[in-house]
mmCIF file as gemmi writes it, N, C-alpha and C atoms, coordinates in Angstrom:
data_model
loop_
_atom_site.group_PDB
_atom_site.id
_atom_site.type_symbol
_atom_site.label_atom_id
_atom_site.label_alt_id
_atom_site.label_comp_id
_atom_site.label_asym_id
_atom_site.label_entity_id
_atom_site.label_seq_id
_atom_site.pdbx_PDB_ins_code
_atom_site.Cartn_x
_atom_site.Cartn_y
_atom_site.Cartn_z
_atom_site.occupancy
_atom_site.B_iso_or_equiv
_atom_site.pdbx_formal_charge
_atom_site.auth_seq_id
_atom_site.auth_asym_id
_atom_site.pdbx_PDB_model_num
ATOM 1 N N . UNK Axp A 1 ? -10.8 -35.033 10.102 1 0 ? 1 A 1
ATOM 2 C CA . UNK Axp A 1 ? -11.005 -33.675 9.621 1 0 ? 1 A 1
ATOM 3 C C . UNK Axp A 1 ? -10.048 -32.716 10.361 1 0 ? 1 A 1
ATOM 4 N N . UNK Axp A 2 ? -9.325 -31.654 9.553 1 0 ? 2 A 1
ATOM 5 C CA . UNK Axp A 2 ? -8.462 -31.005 10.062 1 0 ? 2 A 1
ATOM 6 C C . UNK Axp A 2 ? -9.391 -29.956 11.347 1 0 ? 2 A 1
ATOM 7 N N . UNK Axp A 3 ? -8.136 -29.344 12.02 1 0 ? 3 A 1
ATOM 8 C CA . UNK Axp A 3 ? -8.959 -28.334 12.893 1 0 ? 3 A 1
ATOM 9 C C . UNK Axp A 3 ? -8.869 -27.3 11.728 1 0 ? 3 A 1
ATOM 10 N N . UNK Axp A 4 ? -10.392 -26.082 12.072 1 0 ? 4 A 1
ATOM 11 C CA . UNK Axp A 4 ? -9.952 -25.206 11.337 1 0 ? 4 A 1
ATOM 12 C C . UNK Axp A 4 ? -10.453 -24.023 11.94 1 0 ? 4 A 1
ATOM 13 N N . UNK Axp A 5 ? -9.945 -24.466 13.532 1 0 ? 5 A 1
ATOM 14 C CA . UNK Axp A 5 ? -10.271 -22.975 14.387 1 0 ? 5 A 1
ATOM 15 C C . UNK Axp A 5 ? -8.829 -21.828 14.113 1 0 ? 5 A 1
ATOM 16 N N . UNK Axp A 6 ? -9.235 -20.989 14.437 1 0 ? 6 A 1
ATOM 17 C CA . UNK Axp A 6 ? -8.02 -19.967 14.003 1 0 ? 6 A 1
ATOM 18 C C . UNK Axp A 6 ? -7.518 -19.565 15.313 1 0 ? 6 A 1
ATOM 19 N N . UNK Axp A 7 ? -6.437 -19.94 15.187 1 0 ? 7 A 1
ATOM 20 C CA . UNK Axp A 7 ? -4.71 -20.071 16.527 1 0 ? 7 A 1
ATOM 21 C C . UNK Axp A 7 ? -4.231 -18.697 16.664 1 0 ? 7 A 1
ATOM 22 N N . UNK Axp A 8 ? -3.574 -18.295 15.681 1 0 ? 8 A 1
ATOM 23 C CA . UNK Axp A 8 ? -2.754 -16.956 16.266 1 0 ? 8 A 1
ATOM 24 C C . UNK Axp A 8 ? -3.014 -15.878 15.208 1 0 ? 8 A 1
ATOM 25 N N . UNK Axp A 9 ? -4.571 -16.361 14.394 1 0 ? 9 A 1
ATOM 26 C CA . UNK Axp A 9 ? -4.644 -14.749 13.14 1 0 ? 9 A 1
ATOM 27 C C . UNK Axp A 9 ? -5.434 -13.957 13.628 1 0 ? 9 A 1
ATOM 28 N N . UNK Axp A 10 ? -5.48 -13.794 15.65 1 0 ? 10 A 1
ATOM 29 C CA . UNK Axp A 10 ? -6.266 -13.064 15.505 1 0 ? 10 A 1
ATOM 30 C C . UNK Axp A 10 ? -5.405 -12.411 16.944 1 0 ? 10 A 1
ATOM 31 N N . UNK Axp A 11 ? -3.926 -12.791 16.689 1 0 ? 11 A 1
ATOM 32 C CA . UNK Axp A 11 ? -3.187 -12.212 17.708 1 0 ? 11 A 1
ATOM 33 C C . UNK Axp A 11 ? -2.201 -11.273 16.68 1 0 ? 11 A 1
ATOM 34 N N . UNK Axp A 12 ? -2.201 -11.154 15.54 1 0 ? 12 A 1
ATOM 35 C CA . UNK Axp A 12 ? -1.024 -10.505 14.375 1 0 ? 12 A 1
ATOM 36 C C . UNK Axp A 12 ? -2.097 -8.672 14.399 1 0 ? 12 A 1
ATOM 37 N N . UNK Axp A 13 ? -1.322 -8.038 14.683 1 0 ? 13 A 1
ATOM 38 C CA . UNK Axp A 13 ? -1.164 -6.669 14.319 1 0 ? 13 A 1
ATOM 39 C C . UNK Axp A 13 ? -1.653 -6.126 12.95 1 0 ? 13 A 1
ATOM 40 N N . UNK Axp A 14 ? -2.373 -5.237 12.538 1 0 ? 14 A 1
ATOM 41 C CA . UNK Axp A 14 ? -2.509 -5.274 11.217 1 0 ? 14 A 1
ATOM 42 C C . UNK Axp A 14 ? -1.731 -4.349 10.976 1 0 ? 14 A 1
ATOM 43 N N . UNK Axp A 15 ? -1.231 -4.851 9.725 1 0 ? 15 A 1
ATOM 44 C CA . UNK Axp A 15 ? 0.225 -4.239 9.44 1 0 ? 15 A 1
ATOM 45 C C . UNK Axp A 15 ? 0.325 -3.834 7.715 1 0 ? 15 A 1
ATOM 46 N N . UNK Axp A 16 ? 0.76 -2.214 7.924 1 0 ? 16 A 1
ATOM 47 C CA . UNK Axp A 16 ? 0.611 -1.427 6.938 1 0 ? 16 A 1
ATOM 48 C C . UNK Axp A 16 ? 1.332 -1.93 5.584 1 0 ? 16 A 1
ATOM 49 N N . UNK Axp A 17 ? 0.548 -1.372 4.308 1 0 ? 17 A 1
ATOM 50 C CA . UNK Axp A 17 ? 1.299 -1.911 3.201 1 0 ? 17 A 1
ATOM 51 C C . UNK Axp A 17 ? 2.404 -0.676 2.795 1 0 ? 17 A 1
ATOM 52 N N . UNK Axp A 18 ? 3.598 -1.403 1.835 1 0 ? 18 A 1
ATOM 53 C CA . UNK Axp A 18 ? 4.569 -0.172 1.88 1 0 ? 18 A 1
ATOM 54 C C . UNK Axp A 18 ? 4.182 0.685 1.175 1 0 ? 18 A 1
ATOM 55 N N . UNK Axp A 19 ? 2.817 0.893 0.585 1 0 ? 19 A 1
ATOM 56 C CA . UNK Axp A 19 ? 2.159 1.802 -0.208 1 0 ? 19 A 1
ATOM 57 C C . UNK Axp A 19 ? 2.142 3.18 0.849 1 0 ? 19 A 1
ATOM 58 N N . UNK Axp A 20 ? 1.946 2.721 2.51 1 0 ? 20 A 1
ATOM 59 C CA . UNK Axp A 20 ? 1.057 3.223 3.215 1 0 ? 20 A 1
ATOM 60 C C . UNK Axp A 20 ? 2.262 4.008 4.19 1 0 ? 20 A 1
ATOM 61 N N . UNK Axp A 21 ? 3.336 2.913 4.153 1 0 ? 21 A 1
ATOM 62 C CA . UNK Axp A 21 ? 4.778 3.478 4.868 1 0 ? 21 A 1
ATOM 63 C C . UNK Axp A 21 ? 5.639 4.366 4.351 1 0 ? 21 A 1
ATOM 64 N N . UNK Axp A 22 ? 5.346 4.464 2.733 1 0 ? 22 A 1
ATOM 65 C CA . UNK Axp A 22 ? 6.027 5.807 1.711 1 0 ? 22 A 1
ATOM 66 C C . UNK Axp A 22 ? 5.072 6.776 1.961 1 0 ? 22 A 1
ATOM 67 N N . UNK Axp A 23 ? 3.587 6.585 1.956 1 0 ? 23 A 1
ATOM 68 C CA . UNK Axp A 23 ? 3.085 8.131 2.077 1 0 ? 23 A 1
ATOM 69 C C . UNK Axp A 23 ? 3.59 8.74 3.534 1 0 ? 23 A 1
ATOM 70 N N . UNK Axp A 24 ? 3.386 7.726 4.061 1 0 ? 24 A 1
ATOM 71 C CA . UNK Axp A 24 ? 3.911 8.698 5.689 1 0 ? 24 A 1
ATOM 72 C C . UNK Axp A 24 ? 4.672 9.351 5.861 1 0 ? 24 A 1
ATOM 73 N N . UNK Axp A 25 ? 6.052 8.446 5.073 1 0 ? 25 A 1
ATOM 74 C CA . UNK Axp A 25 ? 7.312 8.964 5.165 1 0 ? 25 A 1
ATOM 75 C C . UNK Axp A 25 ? 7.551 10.619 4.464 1 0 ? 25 A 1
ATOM 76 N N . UNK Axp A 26 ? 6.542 10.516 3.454 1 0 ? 26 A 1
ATOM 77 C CA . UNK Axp A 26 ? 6.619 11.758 2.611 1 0 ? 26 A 1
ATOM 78 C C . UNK Axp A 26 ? 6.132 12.671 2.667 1 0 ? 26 A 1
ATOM 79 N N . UNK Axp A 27 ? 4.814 12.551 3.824 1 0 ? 27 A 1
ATOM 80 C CA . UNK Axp A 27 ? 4.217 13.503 4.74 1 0 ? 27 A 1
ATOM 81 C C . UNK Axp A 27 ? 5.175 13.726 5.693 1 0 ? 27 A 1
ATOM 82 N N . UNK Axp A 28 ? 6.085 13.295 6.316 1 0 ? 28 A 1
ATOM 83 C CA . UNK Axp A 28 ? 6.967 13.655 7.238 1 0 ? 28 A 1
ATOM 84 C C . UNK Axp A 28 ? 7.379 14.807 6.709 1 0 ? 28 A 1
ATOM 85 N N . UNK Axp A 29 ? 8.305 14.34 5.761 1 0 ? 29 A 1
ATOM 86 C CA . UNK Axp A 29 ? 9.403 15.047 5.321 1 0 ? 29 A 1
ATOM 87 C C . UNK Axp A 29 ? 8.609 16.292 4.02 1 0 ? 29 A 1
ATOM 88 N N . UNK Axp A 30 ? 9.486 17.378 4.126 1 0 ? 30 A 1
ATOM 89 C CA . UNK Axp A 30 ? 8.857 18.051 2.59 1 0 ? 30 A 1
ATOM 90 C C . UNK Axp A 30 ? 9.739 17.802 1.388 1 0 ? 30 A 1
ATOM 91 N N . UNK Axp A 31 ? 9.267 17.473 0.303 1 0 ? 31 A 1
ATOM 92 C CA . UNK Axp A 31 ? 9.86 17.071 -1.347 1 0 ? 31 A 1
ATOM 93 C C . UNK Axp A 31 ? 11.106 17.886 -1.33 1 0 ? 31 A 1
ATOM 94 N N . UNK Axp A 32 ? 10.545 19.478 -0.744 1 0 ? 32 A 1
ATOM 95 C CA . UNK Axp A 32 ? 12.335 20.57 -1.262 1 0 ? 32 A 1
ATOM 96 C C . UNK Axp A 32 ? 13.383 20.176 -0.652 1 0 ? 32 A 1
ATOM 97 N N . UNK Axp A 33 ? 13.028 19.738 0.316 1 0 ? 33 A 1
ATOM 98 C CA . UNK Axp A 33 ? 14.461 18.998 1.261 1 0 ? 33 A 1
ATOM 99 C C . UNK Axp A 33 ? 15.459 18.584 0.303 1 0 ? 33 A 1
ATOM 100 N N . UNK Axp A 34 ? 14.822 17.449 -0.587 1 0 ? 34 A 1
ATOM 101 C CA . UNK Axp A 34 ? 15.851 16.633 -0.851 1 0 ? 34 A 1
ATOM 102 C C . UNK Axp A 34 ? 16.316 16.923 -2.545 1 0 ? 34 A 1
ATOM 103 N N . UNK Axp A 35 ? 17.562 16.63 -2.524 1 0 ? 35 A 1
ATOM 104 C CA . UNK Axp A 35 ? 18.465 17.212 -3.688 1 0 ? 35 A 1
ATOM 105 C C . UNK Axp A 35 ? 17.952 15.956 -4.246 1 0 ? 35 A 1
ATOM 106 N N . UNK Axp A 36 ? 18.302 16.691 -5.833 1 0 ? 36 A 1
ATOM 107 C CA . UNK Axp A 36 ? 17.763 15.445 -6.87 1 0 ? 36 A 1
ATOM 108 C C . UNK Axp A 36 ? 18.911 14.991 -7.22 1 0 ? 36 A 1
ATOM 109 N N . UNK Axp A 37 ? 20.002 15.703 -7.308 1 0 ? 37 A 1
ATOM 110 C CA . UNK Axp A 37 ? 20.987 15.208 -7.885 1 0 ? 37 A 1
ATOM 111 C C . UNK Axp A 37 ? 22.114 14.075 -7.012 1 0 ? 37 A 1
ATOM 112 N N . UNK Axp A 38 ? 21.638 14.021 -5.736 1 0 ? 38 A 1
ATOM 113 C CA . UNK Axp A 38 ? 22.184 12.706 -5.017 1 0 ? 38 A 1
ATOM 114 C C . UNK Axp A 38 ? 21.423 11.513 -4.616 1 0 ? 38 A 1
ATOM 115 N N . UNK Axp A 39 ? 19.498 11.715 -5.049 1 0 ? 39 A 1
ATOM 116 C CA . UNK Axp A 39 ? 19.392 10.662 -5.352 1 0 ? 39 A 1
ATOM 117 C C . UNK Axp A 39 ? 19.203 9.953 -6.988 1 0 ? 39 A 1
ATOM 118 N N . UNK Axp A 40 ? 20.12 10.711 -7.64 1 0 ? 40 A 1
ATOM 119 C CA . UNK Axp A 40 ? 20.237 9.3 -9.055 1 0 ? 40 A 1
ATOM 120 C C . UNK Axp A 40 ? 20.714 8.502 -8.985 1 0 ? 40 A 1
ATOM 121 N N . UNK Axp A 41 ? 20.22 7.275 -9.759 1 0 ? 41 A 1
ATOM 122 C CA . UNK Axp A 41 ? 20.783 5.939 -9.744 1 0 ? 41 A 1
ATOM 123 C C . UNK Axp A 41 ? 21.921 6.113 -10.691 1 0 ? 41 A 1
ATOM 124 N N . UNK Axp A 42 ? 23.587 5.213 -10.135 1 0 ? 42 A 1
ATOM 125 C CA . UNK Axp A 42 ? 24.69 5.058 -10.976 1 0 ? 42 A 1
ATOM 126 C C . UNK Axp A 42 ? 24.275 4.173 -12.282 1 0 ? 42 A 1
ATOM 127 N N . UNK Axp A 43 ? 24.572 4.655 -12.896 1 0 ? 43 A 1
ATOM 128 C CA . UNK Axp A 43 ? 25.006 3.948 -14.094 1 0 ? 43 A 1
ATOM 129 C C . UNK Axp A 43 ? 25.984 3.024 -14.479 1 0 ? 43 A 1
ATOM 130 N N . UNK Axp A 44 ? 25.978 1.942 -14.678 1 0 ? 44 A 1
ATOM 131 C CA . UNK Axp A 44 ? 27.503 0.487 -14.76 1 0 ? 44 A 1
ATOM 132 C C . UNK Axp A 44 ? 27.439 0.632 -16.324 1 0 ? 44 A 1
């Protein structure tokens, strides 16, 4: 029978989803800051 004590899941950090790393980022910063017109995507 395998072991099925738990090794290192209770040494891992809980670690934010990037759902959680964009709101932050966007609470940092305020929306007027940033120009719209340098972030559009190019067109090929």
């Amino acid at each position: 029978m395998p072991d099925k004590t738990p090794h290192q899941n209770l040494a891992k950090k809980p670690v934010k989803t990037i759902k959680e790393k964009r709101a932050e980022k966007k609470a940092k910063h305020p929306e007027a800051a940033q120009d719209p017109v340098a972030h559009l995507k190019k067109r090929r």
